[in-house]
DRENDO-1510 file (C-alpha; in Angstrom, 1 decimal, always signed):
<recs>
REC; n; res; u; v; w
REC; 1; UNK; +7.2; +95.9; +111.2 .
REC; 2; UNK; +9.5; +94.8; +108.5 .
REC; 3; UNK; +12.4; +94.5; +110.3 .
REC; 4; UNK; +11.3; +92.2; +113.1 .
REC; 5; UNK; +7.9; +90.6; +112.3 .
REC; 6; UNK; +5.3; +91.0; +109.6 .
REC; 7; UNK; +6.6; +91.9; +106.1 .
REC; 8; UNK; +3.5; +95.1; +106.2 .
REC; 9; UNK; +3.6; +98.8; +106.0 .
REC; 10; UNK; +1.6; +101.6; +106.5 .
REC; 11; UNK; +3.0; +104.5; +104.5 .
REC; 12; UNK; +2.7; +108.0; +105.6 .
REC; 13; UNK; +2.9; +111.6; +104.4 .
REC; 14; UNK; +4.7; +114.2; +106.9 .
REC; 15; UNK; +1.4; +114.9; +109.0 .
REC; 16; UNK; +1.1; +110.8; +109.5 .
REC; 17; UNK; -1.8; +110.3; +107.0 .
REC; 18; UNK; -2.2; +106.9; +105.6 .
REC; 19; UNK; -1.4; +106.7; +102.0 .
REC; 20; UNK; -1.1; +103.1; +101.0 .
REC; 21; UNK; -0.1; +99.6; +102.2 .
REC; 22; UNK; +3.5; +98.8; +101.9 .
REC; 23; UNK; +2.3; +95.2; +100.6 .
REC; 24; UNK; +1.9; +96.7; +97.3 .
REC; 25; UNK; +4.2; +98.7; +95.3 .
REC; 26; UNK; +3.4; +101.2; +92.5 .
REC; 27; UNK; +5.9; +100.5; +89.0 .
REC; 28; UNK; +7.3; +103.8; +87.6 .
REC; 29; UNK; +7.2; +103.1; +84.3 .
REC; 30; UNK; +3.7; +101.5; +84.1 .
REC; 31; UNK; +2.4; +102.0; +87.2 .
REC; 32; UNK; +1.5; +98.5; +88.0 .
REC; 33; UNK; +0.0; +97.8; +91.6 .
REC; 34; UNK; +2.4; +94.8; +92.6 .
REC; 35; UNK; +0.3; +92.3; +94.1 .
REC; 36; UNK; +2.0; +90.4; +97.3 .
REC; 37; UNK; -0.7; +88.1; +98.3 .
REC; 38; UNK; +1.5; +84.9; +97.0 .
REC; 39; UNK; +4.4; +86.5; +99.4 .
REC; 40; UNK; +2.1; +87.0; +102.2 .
REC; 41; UNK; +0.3; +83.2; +102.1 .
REC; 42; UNK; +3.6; +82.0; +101.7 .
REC; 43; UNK; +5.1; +84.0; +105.1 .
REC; 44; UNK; +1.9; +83.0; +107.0 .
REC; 45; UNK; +2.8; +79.4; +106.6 .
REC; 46; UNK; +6.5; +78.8; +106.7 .
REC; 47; UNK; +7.4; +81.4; +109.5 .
REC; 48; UNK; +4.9; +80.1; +111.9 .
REC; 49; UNK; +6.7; +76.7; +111.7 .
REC; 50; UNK; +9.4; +77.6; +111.9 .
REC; 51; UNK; +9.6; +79.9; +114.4 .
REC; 52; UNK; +7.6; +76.8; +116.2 .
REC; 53; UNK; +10.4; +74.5; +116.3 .
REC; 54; UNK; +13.4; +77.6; +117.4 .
REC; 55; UNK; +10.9; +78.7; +120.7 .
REC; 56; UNK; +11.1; +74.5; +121.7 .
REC; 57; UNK; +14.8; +74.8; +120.8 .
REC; 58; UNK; +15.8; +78.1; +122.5 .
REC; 59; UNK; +13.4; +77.3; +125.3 .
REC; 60; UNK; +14.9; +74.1; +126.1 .
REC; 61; UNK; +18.9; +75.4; +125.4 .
REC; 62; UNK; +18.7; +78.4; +127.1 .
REC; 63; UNK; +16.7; +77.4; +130.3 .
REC; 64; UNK; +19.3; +74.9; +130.6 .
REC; 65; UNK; +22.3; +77.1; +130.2 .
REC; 66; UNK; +20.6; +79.1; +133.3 .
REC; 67; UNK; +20.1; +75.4; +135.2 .
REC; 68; UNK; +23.5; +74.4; +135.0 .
REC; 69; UNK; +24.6; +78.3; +135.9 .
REC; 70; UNK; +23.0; +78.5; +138.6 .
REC; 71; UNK; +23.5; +74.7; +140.3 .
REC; 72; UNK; +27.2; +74.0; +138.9 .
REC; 73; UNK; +29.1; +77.0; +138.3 .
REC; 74; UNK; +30.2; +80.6; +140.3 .
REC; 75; UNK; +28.2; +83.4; +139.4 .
REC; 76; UNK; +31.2; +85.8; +140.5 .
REC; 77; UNK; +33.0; +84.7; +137.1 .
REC; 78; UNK; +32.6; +87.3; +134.4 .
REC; 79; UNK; +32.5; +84.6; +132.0 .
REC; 80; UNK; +29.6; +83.0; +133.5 .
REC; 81; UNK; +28.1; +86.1; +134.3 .
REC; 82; UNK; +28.4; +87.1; +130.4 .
REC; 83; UNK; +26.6; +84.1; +129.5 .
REC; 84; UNK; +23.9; +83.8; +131.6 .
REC; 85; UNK; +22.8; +87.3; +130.9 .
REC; 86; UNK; +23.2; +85.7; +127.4 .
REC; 87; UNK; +21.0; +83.2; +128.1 .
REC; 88; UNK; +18.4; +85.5; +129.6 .
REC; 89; UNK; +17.9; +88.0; +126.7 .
REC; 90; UNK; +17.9; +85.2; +124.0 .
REC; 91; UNK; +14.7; +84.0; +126.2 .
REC; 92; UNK; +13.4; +87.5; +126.1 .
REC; 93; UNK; +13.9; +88.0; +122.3 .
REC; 94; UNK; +12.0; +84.2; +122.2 .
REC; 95; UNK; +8.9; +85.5; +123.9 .
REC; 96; UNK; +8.6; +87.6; +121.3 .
REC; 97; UNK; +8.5; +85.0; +118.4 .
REC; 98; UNK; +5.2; +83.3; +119.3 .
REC; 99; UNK; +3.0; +86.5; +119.1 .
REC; 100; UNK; +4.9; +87.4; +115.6 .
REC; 101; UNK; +3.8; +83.8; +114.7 .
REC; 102; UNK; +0.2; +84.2; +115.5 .
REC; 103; UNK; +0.9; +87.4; +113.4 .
REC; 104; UNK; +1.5; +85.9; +110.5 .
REC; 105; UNK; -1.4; +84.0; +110.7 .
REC; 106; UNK; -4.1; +86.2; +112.3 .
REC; 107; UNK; -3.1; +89.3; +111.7 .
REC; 108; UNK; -2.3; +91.8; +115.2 .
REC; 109; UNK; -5.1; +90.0; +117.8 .
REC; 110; UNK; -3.8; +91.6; +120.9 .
REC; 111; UNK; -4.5; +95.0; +121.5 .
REC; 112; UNK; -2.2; +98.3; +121.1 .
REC; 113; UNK; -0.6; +97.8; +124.7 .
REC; 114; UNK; +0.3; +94.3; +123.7 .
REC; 115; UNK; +1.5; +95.0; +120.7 .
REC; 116; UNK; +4.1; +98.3; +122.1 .
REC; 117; UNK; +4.8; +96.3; +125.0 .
REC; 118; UNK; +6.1; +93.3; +122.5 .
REC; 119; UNK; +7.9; +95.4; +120.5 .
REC; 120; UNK; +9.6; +96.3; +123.5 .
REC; 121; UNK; +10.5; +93.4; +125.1 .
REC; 122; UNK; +11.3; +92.0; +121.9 .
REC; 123; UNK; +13.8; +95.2; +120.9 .
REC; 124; UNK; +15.1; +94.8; +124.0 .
REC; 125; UNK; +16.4; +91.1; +123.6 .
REC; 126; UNK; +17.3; +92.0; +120.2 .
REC; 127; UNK; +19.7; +94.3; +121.2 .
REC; 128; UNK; +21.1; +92.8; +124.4 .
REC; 129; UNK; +21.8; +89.9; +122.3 .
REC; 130; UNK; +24.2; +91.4; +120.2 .
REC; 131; UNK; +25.9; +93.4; +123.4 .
REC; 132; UNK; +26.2; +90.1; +125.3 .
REC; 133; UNK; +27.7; +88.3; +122.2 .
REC; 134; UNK; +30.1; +91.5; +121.9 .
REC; 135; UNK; +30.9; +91.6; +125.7 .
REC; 136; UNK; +31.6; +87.9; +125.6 .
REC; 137; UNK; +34.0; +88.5; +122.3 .
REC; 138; UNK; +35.6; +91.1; +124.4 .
REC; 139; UNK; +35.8; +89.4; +127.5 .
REC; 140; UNK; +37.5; +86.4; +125.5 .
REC; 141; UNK; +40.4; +88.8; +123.6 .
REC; 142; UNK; +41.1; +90.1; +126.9 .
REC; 143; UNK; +41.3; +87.2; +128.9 .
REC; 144; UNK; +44.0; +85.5; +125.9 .
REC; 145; UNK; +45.6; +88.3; +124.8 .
REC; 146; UNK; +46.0; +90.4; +128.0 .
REC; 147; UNK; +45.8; +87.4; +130.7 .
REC; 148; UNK; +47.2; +89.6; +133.6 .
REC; 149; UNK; +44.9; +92.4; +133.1 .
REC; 150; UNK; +41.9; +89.7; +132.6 .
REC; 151; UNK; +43.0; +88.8; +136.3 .
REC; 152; UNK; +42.9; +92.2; +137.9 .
REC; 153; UNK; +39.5; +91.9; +136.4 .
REC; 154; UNK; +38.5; +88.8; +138.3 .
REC; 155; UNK; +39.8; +90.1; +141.4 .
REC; 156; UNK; +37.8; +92.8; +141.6 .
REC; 157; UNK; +34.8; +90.5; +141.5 .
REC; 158; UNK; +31.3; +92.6; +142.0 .
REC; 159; UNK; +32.4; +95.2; +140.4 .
REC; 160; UNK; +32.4; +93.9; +137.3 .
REC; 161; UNK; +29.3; +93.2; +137.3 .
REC; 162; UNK; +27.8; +96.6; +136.4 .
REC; 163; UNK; +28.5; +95.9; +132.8 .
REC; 164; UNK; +25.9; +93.8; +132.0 .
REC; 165; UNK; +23.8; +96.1; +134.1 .
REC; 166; UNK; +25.0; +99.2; +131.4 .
REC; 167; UNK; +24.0; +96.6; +128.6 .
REC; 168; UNK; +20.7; +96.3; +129.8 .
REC; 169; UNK; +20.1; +99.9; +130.5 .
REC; 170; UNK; +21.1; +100.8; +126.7 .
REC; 171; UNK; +19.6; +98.1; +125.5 .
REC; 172; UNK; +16.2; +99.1; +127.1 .
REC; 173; UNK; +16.9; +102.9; +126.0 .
REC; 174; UNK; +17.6; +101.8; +122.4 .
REC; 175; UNK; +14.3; +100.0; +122.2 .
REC; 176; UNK; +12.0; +102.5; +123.9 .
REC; 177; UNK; +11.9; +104.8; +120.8 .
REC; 178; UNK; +10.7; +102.1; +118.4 .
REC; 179; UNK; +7.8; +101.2; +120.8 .
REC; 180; UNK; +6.3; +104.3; +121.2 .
REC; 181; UNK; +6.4; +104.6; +117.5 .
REC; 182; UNK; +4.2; +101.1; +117.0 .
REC; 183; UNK; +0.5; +101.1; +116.9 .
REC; 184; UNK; -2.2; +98.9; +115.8 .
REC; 185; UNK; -4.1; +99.6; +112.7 .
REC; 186; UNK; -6.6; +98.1; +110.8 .
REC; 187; UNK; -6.3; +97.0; +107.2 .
REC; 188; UNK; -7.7; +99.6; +104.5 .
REC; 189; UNK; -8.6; +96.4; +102.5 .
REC; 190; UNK; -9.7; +94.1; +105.7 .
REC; 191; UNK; -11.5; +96.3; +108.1 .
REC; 192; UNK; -11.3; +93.1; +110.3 .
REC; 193; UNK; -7.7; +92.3; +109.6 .
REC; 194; UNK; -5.1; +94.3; +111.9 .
REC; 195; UNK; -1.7; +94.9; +111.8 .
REC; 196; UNK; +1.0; +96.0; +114.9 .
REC; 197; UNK; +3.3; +98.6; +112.8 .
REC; 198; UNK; +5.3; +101.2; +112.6 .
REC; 199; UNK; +3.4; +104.8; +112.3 .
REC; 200; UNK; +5.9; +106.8; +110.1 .
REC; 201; UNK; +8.5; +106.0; +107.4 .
REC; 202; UNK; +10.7; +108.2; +109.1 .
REC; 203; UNK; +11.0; +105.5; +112.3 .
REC; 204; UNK; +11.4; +102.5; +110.0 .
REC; 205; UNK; +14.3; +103.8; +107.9 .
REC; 206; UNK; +15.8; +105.0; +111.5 .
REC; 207; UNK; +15.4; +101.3; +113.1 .
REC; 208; UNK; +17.1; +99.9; +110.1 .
REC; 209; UNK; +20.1; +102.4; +110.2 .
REC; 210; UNK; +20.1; +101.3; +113.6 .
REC; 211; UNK; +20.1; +97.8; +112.9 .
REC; 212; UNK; +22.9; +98.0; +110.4 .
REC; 213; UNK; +25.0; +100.2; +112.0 .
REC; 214; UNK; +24.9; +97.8; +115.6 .
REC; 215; UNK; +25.5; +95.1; +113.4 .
REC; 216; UNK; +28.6; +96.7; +111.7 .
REC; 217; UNK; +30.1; +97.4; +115.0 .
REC; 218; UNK; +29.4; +94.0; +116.1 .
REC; 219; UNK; +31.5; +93.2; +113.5 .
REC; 220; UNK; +33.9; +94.9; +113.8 .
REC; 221; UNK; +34.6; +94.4; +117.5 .
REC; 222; UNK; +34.1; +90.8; +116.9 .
REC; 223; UNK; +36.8; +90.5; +113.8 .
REC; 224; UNK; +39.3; +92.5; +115.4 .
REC; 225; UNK; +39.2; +90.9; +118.9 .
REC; 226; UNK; +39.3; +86.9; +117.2 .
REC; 227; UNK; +41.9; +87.6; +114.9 .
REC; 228; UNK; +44.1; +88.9; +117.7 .
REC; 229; UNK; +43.1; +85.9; +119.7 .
REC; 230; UNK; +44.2; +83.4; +117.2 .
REC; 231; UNK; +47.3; +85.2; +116.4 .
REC; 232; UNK; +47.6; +84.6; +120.5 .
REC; 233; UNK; +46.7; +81.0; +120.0 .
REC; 234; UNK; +48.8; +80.5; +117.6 .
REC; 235; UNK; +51.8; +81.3; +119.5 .
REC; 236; UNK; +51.1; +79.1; +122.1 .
REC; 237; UNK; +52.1; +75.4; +121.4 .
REC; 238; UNK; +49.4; +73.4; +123.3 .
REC; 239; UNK; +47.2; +70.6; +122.0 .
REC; 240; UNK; +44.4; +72.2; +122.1 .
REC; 241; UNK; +45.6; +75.0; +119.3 .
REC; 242; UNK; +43.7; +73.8; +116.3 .
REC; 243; UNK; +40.6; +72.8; +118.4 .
REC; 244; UNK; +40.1; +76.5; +119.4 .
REC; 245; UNK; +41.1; +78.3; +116.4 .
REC; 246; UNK; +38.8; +75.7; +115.1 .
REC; 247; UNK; +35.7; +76.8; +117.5 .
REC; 248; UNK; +36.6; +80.4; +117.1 .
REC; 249; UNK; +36.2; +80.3; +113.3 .
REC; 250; UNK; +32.8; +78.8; +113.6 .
REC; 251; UNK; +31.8; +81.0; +116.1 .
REC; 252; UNK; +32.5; +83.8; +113.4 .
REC; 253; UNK; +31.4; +82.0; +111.0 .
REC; 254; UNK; +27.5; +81.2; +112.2 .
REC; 255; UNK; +27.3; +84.8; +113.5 .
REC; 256; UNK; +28.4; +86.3; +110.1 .
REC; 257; UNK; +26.4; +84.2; +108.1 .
REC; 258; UNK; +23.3; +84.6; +110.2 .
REC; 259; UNK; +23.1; +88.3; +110.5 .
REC; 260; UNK; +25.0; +89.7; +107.4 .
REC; 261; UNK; +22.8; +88.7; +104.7 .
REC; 262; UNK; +19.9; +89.5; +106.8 .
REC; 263; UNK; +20.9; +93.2; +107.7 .
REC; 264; UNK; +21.8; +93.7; +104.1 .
REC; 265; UNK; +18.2; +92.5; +103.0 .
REC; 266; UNK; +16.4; +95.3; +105.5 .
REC; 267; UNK; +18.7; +98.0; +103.8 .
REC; 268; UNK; +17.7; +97.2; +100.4 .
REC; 269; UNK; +14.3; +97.2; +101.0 .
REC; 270; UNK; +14.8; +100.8; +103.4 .
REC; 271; UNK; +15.9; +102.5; +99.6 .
REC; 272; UNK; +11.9; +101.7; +98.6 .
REC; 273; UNK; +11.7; +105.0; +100.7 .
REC; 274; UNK; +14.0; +107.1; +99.0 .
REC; 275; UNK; +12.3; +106.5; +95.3 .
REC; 276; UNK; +15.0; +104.8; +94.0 .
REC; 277; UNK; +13.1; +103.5; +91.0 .
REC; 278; UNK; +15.2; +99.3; +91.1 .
REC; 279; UNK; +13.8; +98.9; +94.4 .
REC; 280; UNK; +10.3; +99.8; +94.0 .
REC; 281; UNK; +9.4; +97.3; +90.8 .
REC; 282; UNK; +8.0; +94.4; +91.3 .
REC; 283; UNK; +10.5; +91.7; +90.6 .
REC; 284; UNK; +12.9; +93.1; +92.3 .
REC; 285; UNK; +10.3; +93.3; +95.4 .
REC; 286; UNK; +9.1; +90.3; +95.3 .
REC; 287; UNK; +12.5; +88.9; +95.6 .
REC; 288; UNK; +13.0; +91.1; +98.3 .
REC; 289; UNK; +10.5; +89.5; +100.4 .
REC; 290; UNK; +11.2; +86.3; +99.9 .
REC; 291; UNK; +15.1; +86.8; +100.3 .
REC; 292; UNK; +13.9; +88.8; +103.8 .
REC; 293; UNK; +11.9; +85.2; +104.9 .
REC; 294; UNK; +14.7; +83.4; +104.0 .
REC; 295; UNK; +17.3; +85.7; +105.9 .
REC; 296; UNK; +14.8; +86.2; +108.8 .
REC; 297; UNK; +14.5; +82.5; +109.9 .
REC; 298; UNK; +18.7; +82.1; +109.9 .
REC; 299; UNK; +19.0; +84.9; +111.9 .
REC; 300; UNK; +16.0; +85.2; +114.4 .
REC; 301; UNK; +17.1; +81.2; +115.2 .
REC; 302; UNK; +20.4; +82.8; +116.7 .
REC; 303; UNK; +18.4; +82.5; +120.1 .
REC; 304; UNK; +18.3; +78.7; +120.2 .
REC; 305; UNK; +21.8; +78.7; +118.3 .
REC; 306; UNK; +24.1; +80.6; +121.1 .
REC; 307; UNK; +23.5; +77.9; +123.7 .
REC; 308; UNK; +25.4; +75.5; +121.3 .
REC; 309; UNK; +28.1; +77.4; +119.8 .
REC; 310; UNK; +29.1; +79.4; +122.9 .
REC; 311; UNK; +27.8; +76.9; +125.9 .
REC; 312; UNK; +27.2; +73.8; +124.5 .
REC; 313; UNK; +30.5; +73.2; +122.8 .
REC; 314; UNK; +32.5; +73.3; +125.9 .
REC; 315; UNK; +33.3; +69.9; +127.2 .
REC; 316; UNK; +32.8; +71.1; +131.1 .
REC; 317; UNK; +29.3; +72.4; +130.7 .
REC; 318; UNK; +28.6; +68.8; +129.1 .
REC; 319; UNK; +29.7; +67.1; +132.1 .
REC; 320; UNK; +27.3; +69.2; +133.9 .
REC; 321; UNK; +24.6; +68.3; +131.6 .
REC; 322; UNK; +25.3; +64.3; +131.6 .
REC; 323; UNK; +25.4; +65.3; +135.7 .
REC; 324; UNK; +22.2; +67.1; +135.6 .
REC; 325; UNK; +20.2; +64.6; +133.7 .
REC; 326; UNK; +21.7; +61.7; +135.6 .
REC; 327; UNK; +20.6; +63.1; +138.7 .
REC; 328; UNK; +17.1; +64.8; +138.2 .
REC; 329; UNK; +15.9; +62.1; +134.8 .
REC; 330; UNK; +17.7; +59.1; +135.0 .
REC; 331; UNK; +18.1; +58.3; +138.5 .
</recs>
């Protein structure tokens, strides 16, 4: 599926009848078939290693994050409670990377109940991802910019906890749909090769609006509650103003950068379905896919990322760490 793992299609008509592979397209003007073995052998090698070296990272980051959680912090604290929920769904989106990596190699060696169940764990850390890093945005305006309703909040203590409980649910609802629509399905050219892909254009170009539309509100929700924050911050003469408007930037920042150019890739390529004749020549394709690798590495390594900018950077939690590693390595 283009959107989350291989960059292969199976086209279909309205009564789901296999037309062509999506790894080729047809020029208008002089019908050429546009050949993507090159982008293919080149996807097969870098995005295997790659996604190698963010499962160690992520692995590593996130099971820590859950360590220190668990043995050094209250679990009562919405913060912490935001962020190990965090913690848990970037590990579920990373159990999803080393089957797309064999994927890229192999072709889909796992079975159709493998390959929807996957798709589903995978979806669902995709999107809980983004609704933890939103509920931690929010979470972060409210307790800066409305301090005294951030501690009626706290005071109500279990309570709270049914948010990331309602993330979870939609985040499973959201991800059910695109499951059931992924099969496996042999290659018309490779009888022996087989891919794990969507079965209709209709889901794909629906997953995508999907995609870009959680995305937009991500950002949305993310600009507006950071630029009241600083405004907050601003206000406030402390020592530690610059060092947080600092952090907040970059926390902006990496998540803009990682998803936006990504998102806007997966759109492109979605117009291929509605005929639009610049999209469907080779050139323009081709550059497509390789834009979509590029894109796809920056932001599927948010997993291993999120420890660092939204854990890692806080000079607590690396007291626990030194702690931790003192007592259980080092001693």
């Amino acid at each position: 599926m283009e959107n989350t793992s291989s960059s292969l299609y199976y086209m279909y008509d309205e009564e789901n009848t296999r037309l062509q592979m999506y790894d080729y397209y047809y020029d208008n003007e002089t019908d050429e078939i546009c050949d993507k073995e090159t982008v293919v052998r080149v996807g097969s090698i870098a995005i295997p290693i790659f996604f190698t070296i963010v499962i160690i990272l992520s692995l590593i980051g996130n099971v820590m994050v859950l360590l220190i959680l668990i043995l050094y912090e209250s679990l009562k604290s919405l913060t912490n409670l935001v962020i190990l929920n965090l913690a848990v769904s970037d590990l579920m989106f990373t159990l999803g990377l080393p089957f797309w990596a064999c994927y890229y190699i192999w072709g889909w060696i796992f079975g159709d109940a493998v390959c929807k169940g996957v798709n589903f764990v995978f979806f669902v850390g995709f999107y809980s991802s983004m609704l933890f890093l939103m509920l931690l945005t929010i979470q972060r305006y409210v307790a800066v910019v409305h301090p005294l309703f951030y501690r009626g909040l706290r005071e109500k203590g279990p309570k709270v906890a049914i948010v990331p409980v309602l993330a979870w649910v939609v985040s499973a609802a959201a991800a059910i749909p695109a499951s059931v629509q992924i099969s496996v399905m042999s290659d018309p050219n490779d009888s022996s090769t087989l891919h794990c892909e969507f079965n209709s254009t209709t889901t794909i170009i629906a997953v995508t609006i999907g995609q870009n539309c959680l995305f937009v509100v991500a950002v949305l929700v993310m600009a507006f509650c950071y630029i009241r924050i600083v405004q907050t911050v601003h206000k406030c003469r402390t020592k530690k103003k610059h060092r947080t408007i600092k952090l907040i930037f970059c926390i902006v920042a990496v998540f803009f950068v990682g998803w936006a150019p990504y998102n806007i890739v997966i759109f492109l390529q979605s117009l291929v379905y509605y005929g639009i004749q610049t999209f469907t020549d080779c050139i323009v394709s081709d550059h497509l896919d390789y834009s979509l690798y590029v894109f796809k590495l920056l932001t599927f390594s948010h997993c291993c990322l999120n420890p660092m900018f939204y854990v890692f950077v806080g000079k607590k939690f690396r007291n626990h760490v030194k702690t931790f590693l003192q007592i259980y390595f080092f001693s």
